[in-house]
Structure formats: structure tokens, C-alpha cells
GUFI-787074 format. One line per 4 residues: number of its first residue (from 1); their letters; for each residue y, z, x of N, C-alpha, C, O. Coordinates in steps of 0.2 Angstrom, whole numbers, padded with zeros to 4 digits, m for minus. Layout:
N
NUM> A> Y:Z:X:Y:Z:X:Y:Z:X:Y:Z:X; ...
% end
This chain:
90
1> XXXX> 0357:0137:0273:0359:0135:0279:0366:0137:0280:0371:0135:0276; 0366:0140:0285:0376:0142:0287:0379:0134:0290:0377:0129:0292; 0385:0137:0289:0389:0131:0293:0393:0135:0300:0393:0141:0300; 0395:0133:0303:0400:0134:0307:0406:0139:0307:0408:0143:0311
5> XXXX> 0409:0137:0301:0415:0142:0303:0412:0148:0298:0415:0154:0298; 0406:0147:0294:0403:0155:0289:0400:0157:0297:0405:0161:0299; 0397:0157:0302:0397:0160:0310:0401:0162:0312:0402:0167:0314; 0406:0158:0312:0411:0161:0318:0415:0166:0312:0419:0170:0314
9> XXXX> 0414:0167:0306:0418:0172:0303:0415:0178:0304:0417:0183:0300; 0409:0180:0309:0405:0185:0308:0403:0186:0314:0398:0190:0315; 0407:0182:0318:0404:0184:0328:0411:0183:0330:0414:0178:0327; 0415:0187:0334:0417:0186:0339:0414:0186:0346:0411:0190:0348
13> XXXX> 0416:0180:0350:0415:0183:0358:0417:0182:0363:0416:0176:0364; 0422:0184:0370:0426:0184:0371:0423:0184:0377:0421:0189:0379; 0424:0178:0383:0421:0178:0391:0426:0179:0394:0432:0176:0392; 0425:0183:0401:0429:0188:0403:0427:0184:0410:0421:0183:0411
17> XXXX> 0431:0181:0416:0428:0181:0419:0434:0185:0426:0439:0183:0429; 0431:0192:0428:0435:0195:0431:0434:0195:0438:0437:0200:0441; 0430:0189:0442:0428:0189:0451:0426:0191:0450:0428:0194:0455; 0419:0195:0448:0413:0198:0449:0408:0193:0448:0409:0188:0444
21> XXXX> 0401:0194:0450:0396:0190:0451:0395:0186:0443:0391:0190:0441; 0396:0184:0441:0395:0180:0434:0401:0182:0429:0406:0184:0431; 0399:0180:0424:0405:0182:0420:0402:0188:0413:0397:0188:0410; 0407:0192:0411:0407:0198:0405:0408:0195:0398:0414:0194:0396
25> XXXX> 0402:0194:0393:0403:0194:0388:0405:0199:0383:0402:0204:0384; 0407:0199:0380:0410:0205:0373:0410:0201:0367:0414:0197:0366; 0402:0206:0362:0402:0202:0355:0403:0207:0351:0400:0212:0352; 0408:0206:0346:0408:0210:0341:0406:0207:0333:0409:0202:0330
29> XXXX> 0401:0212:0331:0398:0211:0324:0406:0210:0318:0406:0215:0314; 0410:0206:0317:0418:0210:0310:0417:0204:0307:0413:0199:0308; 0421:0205:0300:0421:0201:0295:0426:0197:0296:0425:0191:0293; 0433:0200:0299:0438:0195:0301:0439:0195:0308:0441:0200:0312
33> XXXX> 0438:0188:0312:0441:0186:0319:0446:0187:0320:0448:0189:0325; 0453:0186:0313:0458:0185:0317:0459:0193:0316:0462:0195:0321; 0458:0198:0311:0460:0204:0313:0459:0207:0319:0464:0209:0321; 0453:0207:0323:0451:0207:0327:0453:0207:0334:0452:0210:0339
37> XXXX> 0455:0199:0332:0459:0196:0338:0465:0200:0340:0466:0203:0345; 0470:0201:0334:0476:0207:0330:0474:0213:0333:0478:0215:0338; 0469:0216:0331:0470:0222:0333:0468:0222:0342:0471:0226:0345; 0463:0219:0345:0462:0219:0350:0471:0216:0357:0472:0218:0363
41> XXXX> 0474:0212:0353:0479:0211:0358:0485:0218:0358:0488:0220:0363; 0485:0220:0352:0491:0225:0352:0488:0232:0349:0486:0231:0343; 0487:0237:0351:0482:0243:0347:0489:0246:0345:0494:0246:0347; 0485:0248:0338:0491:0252:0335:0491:0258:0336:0487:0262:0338
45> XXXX> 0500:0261:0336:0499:0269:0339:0498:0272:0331:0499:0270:0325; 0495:0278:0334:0497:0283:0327:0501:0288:0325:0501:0292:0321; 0506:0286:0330:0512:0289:0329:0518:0284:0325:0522:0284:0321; 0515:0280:0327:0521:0274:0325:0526:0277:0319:0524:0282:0316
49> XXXX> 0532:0273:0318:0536:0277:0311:0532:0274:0305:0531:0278:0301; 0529:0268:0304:0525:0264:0300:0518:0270:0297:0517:0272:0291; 0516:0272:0304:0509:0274:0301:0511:0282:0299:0506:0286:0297; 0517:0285:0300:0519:0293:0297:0523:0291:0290:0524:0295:0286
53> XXXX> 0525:0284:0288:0524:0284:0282:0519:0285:0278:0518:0288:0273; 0515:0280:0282:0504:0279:0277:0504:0287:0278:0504:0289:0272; 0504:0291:0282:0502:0297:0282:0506:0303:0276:0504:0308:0274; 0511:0300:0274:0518:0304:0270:0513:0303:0264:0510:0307:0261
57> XXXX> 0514:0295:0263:0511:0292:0256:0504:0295:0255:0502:0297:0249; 0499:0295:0260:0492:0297:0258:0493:0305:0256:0491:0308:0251; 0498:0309:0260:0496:0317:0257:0500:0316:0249:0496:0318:0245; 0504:0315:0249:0506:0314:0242:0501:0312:0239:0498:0316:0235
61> XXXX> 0499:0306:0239:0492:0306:0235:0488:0312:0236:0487:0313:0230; 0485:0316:0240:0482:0320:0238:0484:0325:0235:0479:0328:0232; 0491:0327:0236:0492:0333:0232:0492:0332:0224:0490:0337:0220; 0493:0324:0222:0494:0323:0216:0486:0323:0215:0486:0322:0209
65> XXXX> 0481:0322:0216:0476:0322:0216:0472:0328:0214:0468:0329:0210; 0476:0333:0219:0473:0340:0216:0477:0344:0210:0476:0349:0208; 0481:0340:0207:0485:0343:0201:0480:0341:0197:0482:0344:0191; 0474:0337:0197:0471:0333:0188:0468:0341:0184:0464:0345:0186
69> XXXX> 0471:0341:0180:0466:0344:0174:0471:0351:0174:0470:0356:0171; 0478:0352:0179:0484:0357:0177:0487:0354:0171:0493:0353:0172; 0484:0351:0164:0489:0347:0162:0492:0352:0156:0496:0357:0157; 0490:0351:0149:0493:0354:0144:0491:0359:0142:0493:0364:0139
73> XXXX> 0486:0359:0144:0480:0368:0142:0479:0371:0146:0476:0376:0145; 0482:0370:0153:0483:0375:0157:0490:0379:0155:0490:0385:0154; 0494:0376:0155:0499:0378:0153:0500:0381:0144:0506:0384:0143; 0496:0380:0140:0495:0382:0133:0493:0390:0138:0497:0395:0138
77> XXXX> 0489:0390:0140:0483:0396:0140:0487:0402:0145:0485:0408:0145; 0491:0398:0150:0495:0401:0155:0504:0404:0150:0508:0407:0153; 0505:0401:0144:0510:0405:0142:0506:0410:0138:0508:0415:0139; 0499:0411:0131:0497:0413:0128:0498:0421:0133:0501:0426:0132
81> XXXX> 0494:0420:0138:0493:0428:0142:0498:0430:0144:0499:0436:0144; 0503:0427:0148:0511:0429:0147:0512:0434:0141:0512:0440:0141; 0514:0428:0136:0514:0432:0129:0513:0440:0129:0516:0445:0130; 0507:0437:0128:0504:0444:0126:0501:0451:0132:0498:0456:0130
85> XXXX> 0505:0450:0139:0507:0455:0142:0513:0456:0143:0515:0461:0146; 0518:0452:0139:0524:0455:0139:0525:0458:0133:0530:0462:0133; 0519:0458:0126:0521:0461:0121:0519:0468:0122:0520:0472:0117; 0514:0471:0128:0509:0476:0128:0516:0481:0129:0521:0479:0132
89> XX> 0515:0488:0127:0518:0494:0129:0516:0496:0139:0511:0495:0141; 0520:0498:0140:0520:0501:0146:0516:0507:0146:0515:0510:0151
% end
């Protein structure tokens, strides 16, 4: 058995009534009402300076993401052939 506010945490619905013959309902299926509510009164830009930080911060994550496994043995194995083409005769 749900109660009341476990429903409303899982429906919004929002009646529009714009002078047209009846009125406009709008439901949306979300987990959070008030995000919802949030993002519906104010849409976020994707320019904003906020979200070209998110954007700074995530590439950097990914750059450091693609570095996994450049670690010590890459680097053993990348001075060994150095080495041993600087030691070869011309």
C-alpha cells in the first residue's frame, strides 16, 4: 500500500488553463518533484560560466583517464629502447 506523499514523489502534474476549451494537463513520470519543479521554472544554459567549469573539470577527467597503465613500465621499457638506440653505431 503506497501512501500519498510515496505518489506524489513519482508524478508531477501541472493544469494549465490557457482559455482554450478545457484545460492542458502535463505529467511527468521523475523521481524528484522539486527538481523538476527547479528545472522547469529556470532551464539551465550550457554556456553558463558554472557549466564550462563542469565541462573543464570533466575533460580533465578524461584526459587523466586515458593516462591509466602509462605508469612505470611504460616508462622502464620506453628508456631501455632509447638506450639501446643510442648505444647502436651509425
Amino acid at each position: 500500500m503506497t501512501t500519498m506523499d510515496e505518489k506524489a514523489a513519482g508524478q508531477h502534474v501541472d493544469s494549465v488553463d490557457d482559455g482554450r476549451k478545457g484545460s492542458v494537463s502535463k505529467e511527468a513520470n521523475v523521481a524528484s518533484v522539486a527538481l523538476h519543479a527547479a528545472v522547469e521554472a529556470q532551464k539551465p544554459s550550457i554556456w553558463s560560466r558554472n557549466m564550462l567549469k563542469l565541462y573543464m573539470i570533466m575533460g580533465i577527467g578524461y584526459l587523466v583517464s586515458t593516462m591509466n597503465g602509462f605508469g612505470k613500465n611504460g616508462l622502464q621499457d620506453c628508456m631501455t629502447y632509447f638506450a639501446n638506440v643510442s648505444q647502436t653505431p651509425p
